[in-house]
Structure formats: structure tokens, C-alpha cells
Backbone as a ProteinNet text record, in pm:
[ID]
protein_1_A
[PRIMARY]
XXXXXXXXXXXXXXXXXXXXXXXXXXXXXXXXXXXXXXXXXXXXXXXXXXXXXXXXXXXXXXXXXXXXXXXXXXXXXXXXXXXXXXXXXXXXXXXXXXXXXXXXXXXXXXXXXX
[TERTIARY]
7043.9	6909.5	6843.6	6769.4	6701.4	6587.5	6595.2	6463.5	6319.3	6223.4	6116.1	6061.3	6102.4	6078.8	6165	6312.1	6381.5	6329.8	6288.4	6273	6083.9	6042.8	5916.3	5974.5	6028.1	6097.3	6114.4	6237.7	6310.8	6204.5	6098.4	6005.5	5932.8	5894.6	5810.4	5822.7	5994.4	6076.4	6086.6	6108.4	6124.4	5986.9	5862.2	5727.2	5716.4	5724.9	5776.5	5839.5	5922.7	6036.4	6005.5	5895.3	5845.3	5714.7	5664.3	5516.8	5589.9	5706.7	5780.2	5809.8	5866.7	5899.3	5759.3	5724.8	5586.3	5445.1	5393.4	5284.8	5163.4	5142.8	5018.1	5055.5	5131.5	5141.2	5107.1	5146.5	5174.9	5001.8	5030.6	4792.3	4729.9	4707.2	4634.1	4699.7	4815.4	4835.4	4782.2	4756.2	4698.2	4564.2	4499.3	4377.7	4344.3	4410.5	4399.1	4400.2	4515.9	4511.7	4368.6	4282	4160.3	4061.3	4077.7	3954.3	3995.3	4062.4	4133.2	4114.3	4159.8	4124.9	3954.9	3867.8	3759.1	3683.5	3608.6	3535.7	3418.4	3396.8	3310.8	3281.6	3298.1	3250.1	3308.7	3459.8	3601.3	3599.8	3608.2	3650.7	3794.6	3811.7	3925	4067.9	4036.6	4115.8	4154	4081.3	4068.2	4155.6	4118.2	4225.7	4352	4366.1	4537.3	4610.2	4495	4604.1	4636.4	4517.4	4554.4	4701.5	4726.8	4827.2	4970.6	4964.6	5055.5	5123.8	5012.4	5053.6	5203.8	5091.3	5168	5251.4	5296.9	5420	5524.6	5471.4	5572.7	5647.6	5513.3	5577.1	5654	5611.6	5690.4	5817.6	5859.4	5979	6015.7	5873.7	5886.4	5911.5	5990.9	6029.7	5975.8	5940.3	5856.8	5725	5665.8	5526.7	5457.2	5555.3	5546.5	5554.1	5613	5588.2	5515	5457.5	5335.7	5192.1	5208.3	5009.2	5048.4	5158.7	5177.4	5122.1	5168.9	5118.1	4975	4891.6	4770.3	4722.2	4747.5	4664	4646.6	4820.3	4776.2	4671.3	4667.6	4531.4	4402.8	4433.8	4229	4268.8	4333.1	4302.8	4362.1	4435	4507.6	4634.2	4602	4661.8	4797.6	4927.2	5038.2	4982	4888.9	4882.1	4816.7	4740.3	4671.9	4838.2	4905.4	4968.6	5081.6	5111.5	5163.1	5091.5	4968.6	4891.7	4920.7	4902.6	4893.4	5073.4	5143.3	5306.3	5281.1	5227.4	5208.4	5098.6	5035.6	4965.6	5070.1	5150.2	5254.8	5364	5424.4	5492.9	5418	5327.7	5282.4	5300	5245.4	5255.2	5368.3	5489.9	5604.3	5745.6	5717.1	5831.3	5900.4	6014.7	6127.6	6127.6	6109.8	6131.9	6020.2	5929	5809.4	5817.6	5894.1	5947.5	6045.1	6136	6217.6	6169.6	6068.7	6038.1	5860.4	5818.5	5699.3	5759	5869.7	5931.2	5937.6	5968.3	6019.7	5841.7	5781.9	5635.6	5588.7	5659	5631.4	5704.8	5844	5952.2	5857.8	5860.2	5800.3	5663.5	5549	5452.3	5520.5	5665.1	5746.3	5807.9	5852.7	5905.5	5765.1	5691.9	5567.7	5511.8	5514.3	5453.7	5554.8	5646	5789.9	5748.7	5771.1	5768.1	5667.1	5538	5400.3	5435.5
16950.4	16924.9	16820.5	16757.3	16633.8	16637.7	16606.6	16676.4	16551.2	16630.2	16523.1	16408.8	16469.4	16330.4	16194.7	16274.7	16122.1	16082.7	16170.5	16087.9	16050.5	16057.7	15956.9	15872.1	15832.4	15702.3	15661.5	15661.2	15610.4	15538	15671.4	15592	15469.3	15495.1	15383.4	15294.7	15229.4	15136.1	15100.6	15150.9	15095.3	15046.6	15100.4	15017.1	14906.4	14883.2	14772.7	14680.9	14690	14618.4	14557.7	14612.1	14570.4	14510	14542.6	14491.4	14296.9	14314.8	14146.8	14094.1	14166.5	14109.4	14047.7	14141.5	14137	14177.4	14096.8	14120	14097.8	14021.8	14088.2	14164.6	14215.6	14310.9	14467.5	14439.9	14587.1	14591.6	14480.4	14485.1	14513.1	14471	14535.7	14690.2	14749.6	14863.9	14919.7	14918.6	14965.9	14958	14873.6	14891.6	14949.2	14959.7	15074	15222	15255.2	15397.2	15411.8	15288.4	15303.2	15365.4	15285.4	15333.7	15481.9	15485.5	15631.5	15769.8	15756.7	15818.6	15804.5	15741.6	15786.3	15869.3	15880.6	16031.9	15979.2	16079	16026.7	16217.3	16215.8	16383.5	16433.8	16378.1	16495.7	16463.6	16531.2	16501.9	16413.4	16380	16342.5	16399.6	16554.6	16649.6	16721.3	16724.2	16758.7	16648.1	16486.3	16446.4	16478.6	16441.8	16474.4	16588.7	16710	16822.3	16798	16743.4	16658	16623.5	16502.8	16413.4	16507.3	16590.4	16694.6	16769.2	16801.9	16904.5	16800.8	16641.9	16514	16538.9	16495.2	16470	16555.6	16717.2	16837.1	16810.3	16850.7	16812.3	16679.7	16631.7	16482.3	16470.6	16531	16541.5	16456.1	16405.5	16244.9	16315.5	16332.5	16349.3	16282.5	16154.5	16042.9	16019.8	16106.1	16145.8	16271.7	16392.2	16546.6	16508.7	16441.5	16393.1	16364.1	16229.1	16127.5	16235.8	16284.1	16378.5	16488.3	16594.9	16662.3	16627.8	16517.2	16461.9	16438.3	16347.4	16338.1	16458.7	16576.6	16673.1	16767.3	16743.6	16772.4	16748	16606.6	16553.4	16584.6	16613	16642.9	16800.5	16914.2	16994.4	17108.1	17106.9	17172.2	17278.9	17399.2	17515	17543.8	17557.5	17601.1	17697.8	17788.5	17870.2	17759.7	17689.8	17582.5	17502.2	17462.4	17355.1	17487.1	17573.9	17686.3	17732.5	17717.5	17758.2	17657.2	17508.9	17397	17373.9	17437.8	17464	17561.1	17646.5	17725.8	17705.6	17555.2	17518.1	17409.1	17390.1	17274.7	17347.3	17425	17510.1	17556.4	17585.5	17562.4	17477.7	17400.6	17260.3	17177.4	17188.9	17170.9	17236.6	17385.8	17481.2	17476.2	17521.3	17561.6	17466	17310.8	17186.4	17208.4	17236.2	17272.9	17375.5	17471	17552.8	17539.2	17454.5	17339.3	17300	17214.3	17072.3	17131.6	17229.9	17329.5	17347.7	17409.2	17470.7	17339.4	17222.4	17156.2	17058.3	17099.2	17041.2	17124.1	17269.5	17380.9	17338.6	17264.5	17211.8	17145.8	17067.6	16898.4	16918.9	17005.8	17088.1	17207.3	17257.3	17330.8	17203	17092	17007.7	16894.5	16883.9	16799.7	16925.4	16967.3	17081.9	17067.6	17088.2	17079.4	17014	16903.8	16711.8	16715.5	16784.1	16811.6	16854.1
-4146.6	-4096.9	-4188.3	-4138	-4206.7	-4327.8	-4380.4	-4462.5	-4447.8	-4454.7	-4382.1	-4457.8	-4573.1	-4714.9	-4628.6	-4638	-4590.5	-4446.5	-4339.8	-4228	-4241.5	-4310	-4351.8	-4430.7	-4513.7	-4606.2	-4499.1	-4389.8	-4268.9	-4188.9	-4125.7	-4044.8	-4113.8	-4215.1	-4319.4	-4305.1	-4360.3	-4344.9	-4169.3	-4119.3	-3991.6	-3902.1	-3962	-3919.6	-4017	-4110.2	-4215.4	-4152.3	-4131.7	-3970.2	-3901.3	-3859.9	-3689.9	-3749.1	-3853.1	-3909.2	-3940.4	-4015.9	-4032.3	-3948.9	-3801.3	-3697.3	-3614.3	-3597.1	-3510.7	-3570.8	-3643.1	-3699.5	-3612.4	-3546.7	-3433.9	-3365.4	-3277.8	-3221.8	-3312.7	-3450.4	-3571.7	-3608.5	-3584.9	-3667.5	-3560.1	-3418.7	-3282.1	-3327	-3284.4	-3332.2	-3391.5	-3514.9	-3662.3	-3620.6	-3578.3	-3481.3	-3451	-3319.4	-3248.2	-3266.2	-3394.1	-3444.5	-3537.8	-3625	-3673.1	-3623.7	-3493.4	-3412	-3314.4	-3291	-3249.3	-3320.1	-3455.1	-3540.2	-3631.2	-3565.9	-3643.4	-3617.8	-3731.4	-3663.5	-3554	-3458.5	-3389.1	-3354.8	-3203.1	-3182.2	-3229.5	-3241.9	-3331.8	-3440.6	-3521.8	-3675.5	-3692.3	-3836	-3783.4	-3882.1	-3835.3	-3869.5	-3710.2	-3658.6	-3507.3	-3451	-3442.2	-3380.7	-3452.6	-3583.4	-3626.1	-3549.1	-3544.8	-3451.7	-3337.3	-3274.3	-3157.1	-3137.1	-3242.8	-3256.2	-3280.5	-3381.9	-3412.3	-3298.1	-3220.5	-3108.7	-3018.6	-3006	-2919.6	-2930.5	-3098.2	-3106.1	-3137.3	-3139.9	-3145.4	-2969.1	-2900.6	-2735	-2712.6	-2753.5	-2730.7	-2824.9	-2882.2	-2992.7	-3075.4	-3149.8	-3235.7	-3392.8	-3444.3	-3564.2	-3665.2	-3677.8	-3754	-3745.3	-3562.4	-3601	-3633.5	-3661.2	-3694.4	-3838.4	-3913	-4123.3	-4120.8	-3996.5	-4078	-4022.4	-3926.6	-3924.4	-3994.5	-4052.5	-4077.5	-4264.8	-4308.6	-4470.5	-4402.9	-4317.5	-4311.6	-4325.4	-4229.9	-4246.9	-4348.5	-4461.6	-4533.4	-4668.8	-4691.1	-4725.7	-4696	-4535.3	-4483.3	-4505.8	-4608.3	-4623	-4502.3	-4427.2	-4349.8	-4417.7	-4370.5	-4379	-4339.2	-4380.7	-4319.7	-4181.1	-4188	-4112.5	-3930.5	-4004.9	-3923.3	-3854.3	-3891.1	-3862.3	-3793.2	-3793	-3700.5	-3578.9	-3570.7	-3449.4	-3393.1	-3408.5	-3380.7	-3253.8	-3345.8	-3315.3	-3172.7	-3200	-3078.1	-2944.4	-2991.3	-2823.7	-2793.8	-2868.5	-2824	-2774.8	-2788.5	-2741.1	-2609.4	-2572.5	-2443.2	-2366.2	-2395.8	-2350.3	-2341.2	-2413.3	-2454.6	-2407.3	-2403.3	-2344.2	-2461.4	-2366	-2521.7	-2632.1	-2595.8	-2678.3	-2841.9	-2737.9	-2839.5	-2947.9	-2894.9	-3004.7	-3148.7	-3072.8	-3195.8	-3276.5	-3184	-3274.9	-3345.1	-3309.7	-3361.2	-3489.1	-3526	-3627.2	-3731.4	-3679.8	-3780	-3798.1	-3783	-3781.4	-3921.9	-3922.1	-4034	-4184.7	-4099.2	-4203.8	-4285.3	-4213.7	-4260.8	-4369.4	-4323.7	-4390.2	-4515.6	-4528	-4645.3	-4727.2	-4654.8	-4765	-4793.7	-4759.2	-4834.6	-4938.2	-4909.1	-5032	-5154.4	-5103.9	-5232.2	-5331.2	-5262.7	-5331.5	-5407.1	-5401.3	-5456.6	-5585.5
[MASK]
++++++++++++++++++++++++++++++++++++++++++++++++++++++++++++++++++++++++++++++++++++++++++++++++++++++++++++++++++

């Protein structure tokens, strides 16, 4: 199994990539996640779970490290980032259950590294 340190190094490097390849396209991007993520009615701890839940259902491995380290910065709870696992798993089905678990990983090995 992967450990989430290396698949955040991995993802890192590979937006790095695409930031040399395609640098306006990577900066509108980056943009776009600015203004996405600011606070406005939601906090922007509220969107990250948002985002968390996404990408448990959506089965993005590189975006379950990267909101999973944000949230742990804005102060987010193992217990928080498990509930979070379980509206995605709704929303998600069995997939959500997998990739829920490794949302918990990813939140056990950033703690490690700490």
C-alpha cells in the first residue's frame, strides 16, 4: 500500500510538470482554486471537507493527501476527517469506503511525519 507522504511528493512533482509545461493554464488553475477556497459563507475548513468528501467519491489519491494535510493545518480532527469518510461513502458506495479509509491513512501517516 502506498504511503501518503510518497503519493504527495508524486503528486507535487507532477503539478510542477504541468506548472513547466503549461504555465497559464497551471496559474488560471491556481486561480481558480483561490477563489474557490475563500472564505466567504463557508469557511474554508468547510470547503476542504467539501473537497475531501470529492475526492474520497471520486477516488483521487493525490487529492485525499493534499485536503487531508490542509485540513490538517485548519485544525481538523481524525475523528472529523472519518465522518467526512462516511458522507462519502454515501455518496460514493462501496468505492467510498476504500478510498474513505485511506483519507484516514493519509490523516495516520501526516501525523507520523509530524
Amino acid at each position: 500500500m502506498a504511503h501518503f507522504n510518497e503519493i504527495n511528493t508524486t503528486a507535487q512533482g507532477n503539478t510542477k510538470r504541468l506548472q513547466k509545461s503549461i504555465p497559464d493554464t497551471m496559474k488560471s488553475f491556481k486561480d481558480l482554486q483561490d477563489a474557490a477556497y475563500a472564505p466567504g459563507a463557508l469557511d474554508k475548513k468547510t470547503k476542504e471537507f467539501a473537497a475531501l468528501a470529492y475526492a474520497i467519491a471520486d477516488k483521487c489519491e493525490g487529492c485525499i493527501g493534499n485536503h487531508v494535510n490542509k485540513l490538517i493545518k485548519l485544525g481538523a480532527s481524525r475523528e472529523e476527517i472519518a465522518e467526512i469518510a462516511g458522507v462519502a461513502i454515501v455518496m460514493g458506495g462501496g468505492p467510498g469506503s476504500v478510498y474513505g479509509g485511506k483519507a484516514l491513512q493519509a490523516y495516520d501517516d501526516a501525523m507520523e511525519s509530524r
